[in-house]
PLY file of the C-alpha trace (Angstrom):
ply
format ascii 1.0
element vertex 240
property float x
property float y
property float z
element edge 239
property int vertex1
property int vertex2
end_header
0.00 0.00 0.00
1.57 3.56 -1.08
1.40 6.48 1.57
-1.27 7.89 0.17
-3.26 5.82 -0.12
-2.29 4.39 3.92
-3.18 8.19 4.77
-6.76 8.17 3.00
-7.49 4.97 4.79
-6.48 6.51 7.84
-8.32 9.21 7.66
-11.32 7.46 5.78
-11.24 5.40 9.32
-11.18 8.46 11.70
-13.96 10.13 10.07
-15.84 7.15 10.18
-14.82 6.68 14.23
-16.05 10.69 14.84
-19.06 9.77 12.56
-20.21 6.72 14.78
-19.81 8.60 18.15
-21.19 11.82 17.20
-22.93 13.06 20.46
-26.92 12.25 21.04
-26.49 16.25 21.48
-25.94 17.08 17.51
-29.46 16.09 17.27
-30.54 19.64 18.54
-28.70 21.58 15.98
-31.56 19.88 13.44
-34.79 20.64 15.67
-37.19 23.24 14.97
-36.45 25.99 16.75
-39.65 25.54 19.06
-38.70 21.39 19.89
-36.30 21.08 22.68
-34.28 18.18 23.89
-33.09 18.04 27.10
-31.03 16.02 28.81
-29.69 14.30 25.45
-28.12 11.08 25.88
-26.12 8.29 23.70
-25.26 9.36 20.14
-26.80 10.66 17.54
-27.61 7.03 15.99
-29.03 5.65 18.97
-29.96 8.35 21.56
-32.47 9.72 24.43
-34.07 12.53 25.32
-34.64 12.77 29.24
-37.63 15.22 27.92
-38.40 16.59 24.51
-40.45 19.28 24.65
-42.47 21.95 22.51
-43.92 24.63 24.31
-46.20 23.83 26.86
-46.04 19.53 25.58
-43.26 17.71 26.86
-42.77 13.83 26.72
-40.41 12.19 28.97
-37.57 9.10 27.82
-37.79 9.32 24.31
-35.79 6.99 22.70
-34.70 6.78 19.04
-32.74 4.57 16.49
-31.25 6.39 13.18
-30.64 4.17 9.76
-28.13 5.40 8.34
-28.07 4.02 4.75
-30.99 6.12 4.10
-29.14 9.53 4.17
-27.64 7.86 1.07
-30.93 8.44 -0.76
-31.55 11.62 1.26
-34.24 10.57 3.73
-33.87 10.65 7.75
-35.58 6.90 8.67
-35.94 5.85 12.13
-37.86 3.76 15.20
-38.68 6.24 17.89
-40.08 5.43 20.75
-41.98 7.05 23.74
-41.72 5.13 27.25
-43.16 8.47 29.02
-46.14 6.69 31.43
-48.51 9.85 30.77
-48.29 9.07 26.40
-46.57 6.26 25.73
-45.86 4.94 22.15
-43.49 3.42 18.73
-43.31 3.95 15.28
-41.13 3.96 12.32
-40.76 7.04 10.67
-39.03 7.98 7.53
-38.70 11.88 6.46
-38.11 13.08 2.53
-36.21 15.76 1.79
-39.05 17.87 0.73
-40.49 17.21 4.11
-43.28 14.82 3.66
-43.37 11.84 6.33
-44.24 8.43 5.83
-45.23 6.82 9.27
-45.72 3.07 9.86
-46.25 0.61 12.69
-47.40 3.59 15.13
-49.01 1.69 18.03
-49.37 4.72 21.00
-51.63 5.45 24.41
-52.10 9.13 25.37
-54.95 11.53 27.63
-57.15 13.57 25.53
-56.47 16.57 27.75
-53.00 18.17 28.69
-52.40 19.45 24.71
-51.73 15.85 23.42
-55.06 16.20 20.95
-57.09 17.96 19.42
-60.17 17.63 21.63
-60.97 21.20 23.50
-60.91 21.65 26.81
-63.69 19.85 28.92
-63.50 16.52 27.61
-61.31 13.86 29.08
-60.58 10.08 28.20
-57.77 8.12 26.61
-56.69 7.90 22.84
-55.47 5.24 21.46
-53.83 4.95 17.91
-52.58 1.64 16.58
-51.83 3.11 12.89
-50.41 0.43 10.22
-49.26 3.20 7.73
-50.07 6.75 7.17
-48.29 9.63 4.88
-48.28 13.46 5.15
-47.45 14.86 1.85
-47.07 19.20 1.52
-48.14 19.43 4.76
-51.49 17.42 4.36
-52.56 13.84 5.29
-52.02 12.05 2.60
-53.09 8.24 3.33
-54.27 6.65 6.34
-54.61 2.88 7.49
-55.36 1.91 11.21
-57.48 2.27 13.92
-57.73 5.30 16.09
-60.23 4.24 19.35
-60.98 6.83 22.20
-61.76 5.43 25.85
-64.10 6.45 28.49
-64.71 9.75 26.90
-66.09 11.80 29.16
-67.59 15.85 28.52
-67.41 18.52 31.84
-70.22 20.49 30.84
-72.89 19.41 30.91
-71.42 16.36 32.87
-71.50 13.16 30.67
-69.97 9.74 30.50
-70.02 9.05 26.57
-67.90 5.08 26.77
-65.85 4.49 24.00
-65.36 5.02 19.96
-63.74 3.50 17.24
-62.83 4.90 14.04
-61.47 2.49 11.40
-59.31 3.44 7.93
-59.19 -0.11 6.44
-57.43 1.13 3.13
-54.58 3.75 3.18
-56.65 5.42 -0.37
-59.12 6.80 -0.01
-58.98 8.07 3.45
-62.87 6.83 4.38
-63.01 5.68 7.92
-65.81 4.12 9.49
-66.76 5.32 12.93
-68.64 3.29 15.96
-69.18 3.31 19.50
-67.28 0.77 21.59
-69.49 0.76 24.95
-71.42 3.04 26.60
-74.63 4.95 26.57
-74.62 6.05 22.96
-75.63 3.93 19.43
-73.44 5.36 16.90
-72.33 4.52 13.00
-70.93 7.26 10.62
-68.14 7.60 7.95
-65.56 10.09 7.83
-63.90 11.42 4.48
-60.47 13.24 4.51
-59.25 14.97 1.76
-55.84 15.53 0.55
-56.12 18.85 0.75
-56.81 18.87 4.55
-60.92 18.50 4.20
-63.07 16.32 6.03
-66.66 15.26 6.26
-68.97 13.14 8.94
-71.96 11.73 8.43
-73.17 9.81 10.63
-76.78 8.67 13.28
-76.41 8.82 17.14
-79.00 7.69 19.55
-79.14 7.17 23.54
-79.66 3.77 24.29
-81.53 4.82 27.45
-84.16 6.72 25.93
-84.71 7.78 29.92
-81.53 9.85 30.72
-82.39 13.35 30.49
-78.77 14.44 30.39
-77.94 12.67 26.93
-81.38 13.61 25.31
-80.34 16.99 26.24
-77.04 16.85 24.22
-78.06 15.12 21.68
-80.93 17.85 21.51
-78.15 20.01 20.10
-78.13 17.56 16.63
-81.88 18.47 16.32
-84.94 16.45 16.34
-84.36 12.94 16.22
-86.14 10.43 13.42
-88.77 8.04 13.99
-86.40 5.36 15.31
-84.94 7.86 17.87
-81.82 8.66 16.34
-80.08 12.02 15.48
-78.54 12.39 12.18
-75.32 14.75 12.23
-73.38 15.93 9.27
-69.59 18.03 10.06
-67.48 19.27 7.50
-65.09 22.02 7.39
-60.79 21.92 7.42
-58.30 20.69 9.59
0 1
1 2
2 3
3 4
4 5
5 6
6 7
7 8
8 9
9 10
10 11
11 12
12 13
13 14
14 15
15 16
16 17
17 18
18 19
19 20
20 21
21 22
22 23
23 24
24 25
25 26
26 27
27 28
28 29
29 30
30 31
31 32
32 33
33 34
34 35
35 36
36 37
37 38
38 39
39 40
40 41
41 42
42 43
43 44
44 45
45 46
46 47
47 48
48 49
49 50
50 51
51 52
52 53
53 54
54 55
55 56
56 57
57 58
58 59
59 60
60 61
61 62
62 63
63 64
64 65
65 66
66 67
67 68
68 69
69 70
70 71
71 72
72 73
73 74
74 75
75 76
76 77
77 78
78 79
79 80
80 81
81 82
82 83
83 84
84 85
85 86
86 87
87 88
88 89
89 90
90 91
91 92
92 93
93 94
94 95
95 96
96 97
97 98
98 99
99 100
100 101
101 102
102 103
103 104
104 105
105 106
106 107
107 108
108 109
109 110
110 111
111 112
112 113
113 114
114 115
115 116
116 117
117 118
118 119
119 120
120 121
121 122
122 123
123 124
124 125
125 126
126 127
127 128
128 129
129 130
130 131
131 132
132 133
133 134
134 135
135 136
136 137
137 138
138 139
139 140
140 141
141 142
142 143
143 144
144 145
145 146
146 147
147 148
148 149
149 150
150 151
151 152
152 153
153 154
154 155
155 156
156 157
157 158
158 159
159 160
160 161
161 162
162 163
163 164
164 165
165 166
166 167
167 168
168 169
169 170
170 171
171 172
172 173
173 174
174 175
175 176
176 177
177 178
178 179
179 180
180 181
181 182
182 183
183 184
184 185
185 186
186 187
187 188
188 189
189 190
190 191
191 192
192 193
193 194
194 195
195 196
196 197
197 198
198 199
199 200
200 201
201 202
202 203
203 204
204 205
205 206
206 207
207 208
208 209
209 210
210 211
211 212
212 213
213 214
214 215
215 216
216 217
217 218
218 219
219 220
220 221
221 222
222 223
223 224
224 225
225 226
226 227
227 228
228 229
229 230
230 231
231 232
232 233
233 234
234 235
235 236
236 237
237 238
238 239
């Protein structure tokens, strides 16, 4: 082996070393500038954050795994993980260049309240996601397979214990999940269309099996009238 060439392996090699041990810390030069990691720990390949927080969310022991062959084709894949006891969760993530996100295998449990969703303040319960695949593409859900289910949903004002609701995607195209309670006082069934381009629509019936409680014909009052078989027909639409 000539000199030069010893030298480029030599310093092929040490790159490669600084490259492999590259701080968990390096990670926060990349972050938005409104995502903090503190208390960064391991390298940048396979490293921790003792919190990582944006604004007033913060999730405790996350935990992620870089592949590194990606960056060849210039995509950031990984399997982060969550271990946080409030929201805990996995998935495999991979990120494009141009920003979209392709998410698979996302299998988390998190409180409606405290920020983590996008229910408003007053209801309480526990979400559950157990997504097989799901893209966002310019900024905008772009396919969605899984099951999202919501437990012991519960409403503040006026006071009401709702049960449970599922809301199925069976095919990643078109986005048309099927929505149904779980348990609990209400009979539900509706579909849900999402758009590319952000839009949704529900349709759907809802009807309290007790036709006695005066508390849930009261809310449902706020759907209108019900039909002759005592249910309340409901149509949303609008942009997320």
């Amino acid at each position: 082996m000539s000199a030069k060439s010893a030298i480029f392996l030599a310093a092929a090699i040490f790159l490669l070393t600084v490259l492999v041990r590259l701080p968990a810390a390096v990670l926060t030069l990349f972050l938005p500038a409104t995502v903090h990691c503190q208390a960064p720990a391991g390298t940048l390949w396979r490293g921790a954050c003792g919190e990582l927080r944006s604004g007033s969310l913060a999730l405790s022991d996350v935990r992620w795994v870089l592949h590194p062959l990606t960056l060849l084709h210039a995509q950031v894949s990984a399997d982060i993980a969550s271990d946080d006891p409030r929201a805990s969760g996995r998935a495999q993530i991979k990120l494009q260049s141009d920003g979209d996100l392709e998410v698979r295998a996302l299998n988390a449990t998190l409180p409606l309240q405290g920020g983590l969703s996008l229910m408003p303040v007053g209801w309480n319960g526990t979400l559950e996601l157990a997504i097989e695949q799901a893209s966002i593409q310019g900024g905008h859900l772009a396919a969605a397979q899984g099951v999202i289910s919501v437990r012991r949903l519960h409403r503040d004002q006026p006071p009401a214990d709702l049960g449970g609701f599922e809301l199925d995607f069976p095919n990643a195209e078109p986005m048309t999940g099927n929505l149904r309670d779980i348990d609990g006082p209400l009979s539900l069934q509706g579909v849900l269309q999402l758009s590319r381009s952000g839009g949704y629509e529900l349709d759907g019936t809802v009807a309290a099996r007790d036709a006695s409680s005066s508390d849930l014909q009261q809310l449902l009052q706020m759907l209108g009238p019900p039909d002759a078989q005592g249910r309340h027909v409901f149509s949303l639409s609008g942009t997320l």
